[in-house]
N, C-alpha and C positions, 0 to 999 in steps of 0.2 A: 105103542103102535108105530109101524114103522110101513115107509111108503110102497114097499116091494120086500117081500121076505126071501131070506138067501134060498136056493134049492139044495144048496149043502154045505157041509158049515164043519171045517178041519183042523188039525193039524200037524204042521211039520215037525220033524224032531232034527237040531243039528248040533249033535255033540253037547246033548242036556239041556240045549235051550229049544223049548216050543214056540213056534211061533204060530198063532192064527190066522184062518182066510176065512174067506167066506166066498160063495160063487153064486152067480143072478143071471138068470136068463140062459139063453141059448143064443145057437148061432156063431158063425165063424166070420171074423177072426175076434180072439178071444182079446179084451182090452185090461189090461194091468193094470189097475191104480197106485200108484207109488207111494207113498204115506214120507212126506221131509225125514221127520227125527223123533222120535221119543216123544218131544212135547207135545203129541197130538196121536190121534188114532186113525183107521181105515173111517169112523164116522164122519171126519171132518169131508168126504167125500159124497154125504148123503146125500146131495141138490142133483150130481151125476147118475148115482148107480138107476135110480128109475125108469130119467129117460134113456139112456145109454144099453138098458138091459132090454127095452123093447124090441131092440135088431140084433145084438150080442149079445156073447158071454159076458159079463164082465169077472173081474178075480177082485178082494180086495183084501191085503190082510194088516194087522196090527204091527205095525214096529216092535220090536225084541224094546223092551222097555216100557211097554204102556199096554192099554185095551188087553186082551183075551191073550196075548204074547210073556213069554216070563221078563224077568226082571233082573238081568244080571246086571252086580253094581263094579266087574272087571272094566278097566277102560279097554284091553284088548277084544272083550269081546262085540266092541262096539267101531270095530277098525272096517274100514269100508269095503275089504275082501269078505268080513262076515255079512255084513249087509247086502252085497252084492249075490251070495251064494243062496244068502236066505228070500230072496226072491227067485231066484233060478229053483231052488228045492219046492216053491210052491206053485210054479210051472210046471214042471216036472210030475205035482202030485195029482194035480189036474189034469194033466196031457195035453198042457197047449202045442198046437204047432202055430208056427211065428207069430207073433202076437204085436198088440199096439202096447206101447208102455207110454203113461201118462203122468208127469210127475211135476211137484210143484217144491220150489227153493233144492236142498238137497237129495228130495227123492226128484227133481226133474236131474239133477248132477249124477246121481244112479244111474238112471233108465239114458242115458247117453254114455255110460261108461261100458252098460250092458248091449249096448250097438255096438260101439265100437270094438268090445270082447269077441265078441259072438254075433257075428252080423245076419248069420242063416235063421240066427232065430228072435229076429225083432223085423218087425214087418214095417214099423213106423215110431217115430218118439214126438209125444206132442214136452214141449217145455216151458212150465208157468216160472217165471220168475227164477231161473235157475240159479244154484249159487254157486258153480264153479269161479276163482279164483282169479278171472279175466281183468281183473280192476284192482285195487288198493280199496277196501271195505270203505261204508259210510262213513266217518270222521267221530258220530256219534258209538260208533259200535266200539271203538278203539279209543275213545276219551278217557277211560278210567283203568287204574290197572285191577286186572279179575281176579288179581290171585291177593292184592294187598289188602291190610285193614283201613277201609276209608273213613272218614268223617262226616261223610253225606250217605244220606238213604233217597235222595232226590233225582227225579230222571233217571237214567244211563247210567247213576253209578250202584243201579240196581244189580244191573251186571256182573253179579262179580259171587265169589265162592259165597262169603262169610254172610253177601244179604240172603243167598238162595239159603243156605243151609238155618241160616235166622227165622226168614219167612219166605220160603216157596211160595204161598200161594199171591203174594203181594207183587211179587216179580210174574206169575202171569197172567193179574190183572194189567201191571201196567205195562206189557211185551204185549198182548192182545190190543190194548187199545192204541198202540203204533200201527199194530199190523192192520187192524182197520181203519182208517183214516176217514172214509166215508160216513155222509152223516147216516143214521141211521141204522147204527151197527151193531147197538145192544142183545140181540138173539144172540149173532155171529160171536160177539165178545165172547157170550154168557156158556157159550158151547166149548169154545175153545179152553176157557181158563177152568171149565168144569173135565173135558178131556186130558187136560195139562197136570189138574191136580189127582188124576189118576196113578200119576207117575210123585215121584217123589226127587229133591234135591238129590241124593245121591246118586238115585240112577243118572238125572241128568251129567252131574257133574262127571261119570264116566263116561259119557256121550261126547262133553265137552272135549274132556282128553285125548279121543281119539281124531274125534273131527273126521274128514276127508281127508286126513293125512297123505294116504297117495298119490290124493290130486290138487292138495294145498297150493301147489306154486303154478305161477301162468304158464311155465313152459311145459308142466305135464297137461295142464289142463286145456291148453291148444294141441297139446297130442290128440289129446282123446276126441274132441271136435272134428281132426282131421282125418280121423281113421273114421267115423260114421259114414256111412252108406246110403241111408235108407231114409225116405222123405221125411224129414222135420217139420214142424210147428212149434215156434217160440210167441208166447204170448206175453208181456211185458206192461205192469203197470207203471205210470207214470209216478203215482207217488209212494209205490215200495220202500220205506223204510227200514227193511230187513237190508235186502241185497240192492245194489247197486242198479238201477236201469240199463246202464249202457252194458252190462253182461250180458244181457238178454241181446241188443243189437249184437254183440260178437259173437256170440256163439249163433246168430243166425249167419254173418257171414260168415265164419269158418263152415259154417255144416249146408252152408247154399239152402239155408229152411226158408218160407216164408216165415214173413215176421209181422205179429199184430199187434199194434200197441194200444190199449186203454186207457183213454185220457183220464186222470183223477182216479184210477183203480190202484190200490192198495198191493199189499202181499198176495193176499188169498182172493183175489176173484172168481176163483169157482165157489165160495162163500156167499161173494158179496153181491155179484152179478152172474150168477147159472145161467141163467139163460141164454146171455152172450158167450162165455165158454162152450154149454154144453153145444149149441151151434156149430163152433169153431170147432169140436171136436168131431161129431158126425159130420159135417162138412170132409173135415180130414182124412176120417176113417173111411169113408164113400170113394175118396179118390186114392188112397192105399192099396184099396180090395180092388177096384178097376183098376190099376197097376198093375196088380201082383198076377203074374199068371197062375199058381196055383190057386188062390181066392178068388178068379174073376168069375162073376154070376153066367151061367151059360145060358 
């Protein structure tokens, strides 16, 4: 049983791979949920789509990799132009006109890529935790090398091809309970690492491959900040052990977004604390649509 059931429920086709959405609610402007990577699905969204679908459309679809989406195990086809497009083709299949895009670690690094692309048709970007490439990664994330045979299965040197392909699901139990820090986080683990083992080491390890390559390095990834337009919201946990905090501070000053920090909040706060996200979002979204002259309520 589920809190709000979609009103229609699709999919894209982009050169053999499907990818699904699903759509909730009515109302304009239509709000994107951006799903990071692979190791997670549009479900990890499920605290949002309810309240969010009360005033809006929302869209939400699966990662090419995981959930209701295929599973190609190319690392090209996991290259951040296919990502990018395969969110544009389920805009498109819906008929959004300009839309809010909300994304968290790499799908927040998307939905600012897709401003900056195409500015006519992003109406606003909220960014949880984003991961663009502003900083030198956590110290942790880069402690082990990924590709060698190591001698430990301990911590962070989880990370790496030979444990994933060993024991995938062992790697996201303990990449979940980083990502939630806060006490009380056993549902949130028990979701993710059961969404995660949807997918399989190999797809990830093509995911791995391709990364954000386009916008790996700081000086593109200050491009793309610079060229956004459209009101921003960066949301920024304190104890993010994924990505770096202070990205979140710079990409709000490059893109002139407010910027809200969560003391003690993790990766995933729309997981851990909805209520305060989903706030910050309708808060955002209310003053987007009273912005925008085509959306303003008459």
């Amino acid at each position: 049983m589920r809190a709000v059931e979609p009103v229609r429920r699709g999919h894209v086709d982009r050169d053999g791979v499907r990818i699904q959405f699903e759509v909730f609610g009515s109302g304009e402007p239509t709000i994107f949920l951006l799903m990071p990577n692979v190791i997670t699905q549009a479900r990890a969204w499920k605290a949002q789509v309810p309240f969010l679908a009360r005033r809006w459309r929302v869209v939400t679809a699966d990662p090419r990799g995981n959930g209701g989406s295929d599973r190609p195990t190319d690392p090209a086809a996991y290259a951040v132009r296919e990502l990018v497009e395969d969110a544009w083709a389920v805009l498109d299949e819906v008929g959004a006109a300009p839309a809010v895009l909300c994304g968290v670690c790499s799908g927040a690094a998307l939905a600012l890529v897709m401003a900056a692309e195409q500015p006519h048709r992003v109406l606003g970007v909220v960014a949880i935790n984003p991961s663009l490439a502003l900083t030198p990664p956590h110290p942790w994330r880069v402690q082990y090398d990924f590709e060698a045979e190591l001698d430990s299965d301990e911590g962070w040197a989880r990370q790496n091809r030979h444990y994933w392909l060993r024991d995938w699901p062992g790697f996201a139990q303990f990449f979940f309970e980083q990502l939630f820090p806060e006490p009380h986080s056993t549902k949130q683990i028990e979701d993710c690492v059961g969404w995660a083992t949807e997918s399989t080491a190999e797809v990830m390890l093509a995911d791995a491959a391709a990364s954000l390559s386009g916008y790996g390095r700081p000086e593109a990834a200050r491009r793309v900040c610079a060229a956004v337009r459209c009101p921003v919201l960066v949301i920024t946990g304190t104890e993010d052990r994924c990505q770096v905090p202070d990205r979140g501070r710079i990409v709000a000053d490059l893109t002139g977004a407010e910027h809200v920090v969560m003391e003690g909040a993790g990766h995933l706060p729309m997981a851990r604390d909805p209520v305060v996200v989903n706030l910050l979002i309708r808060d955002f979204v209310t003053r987007a649509v009273s912005t925008s002259p085509a959306l303003r309520p008459s």
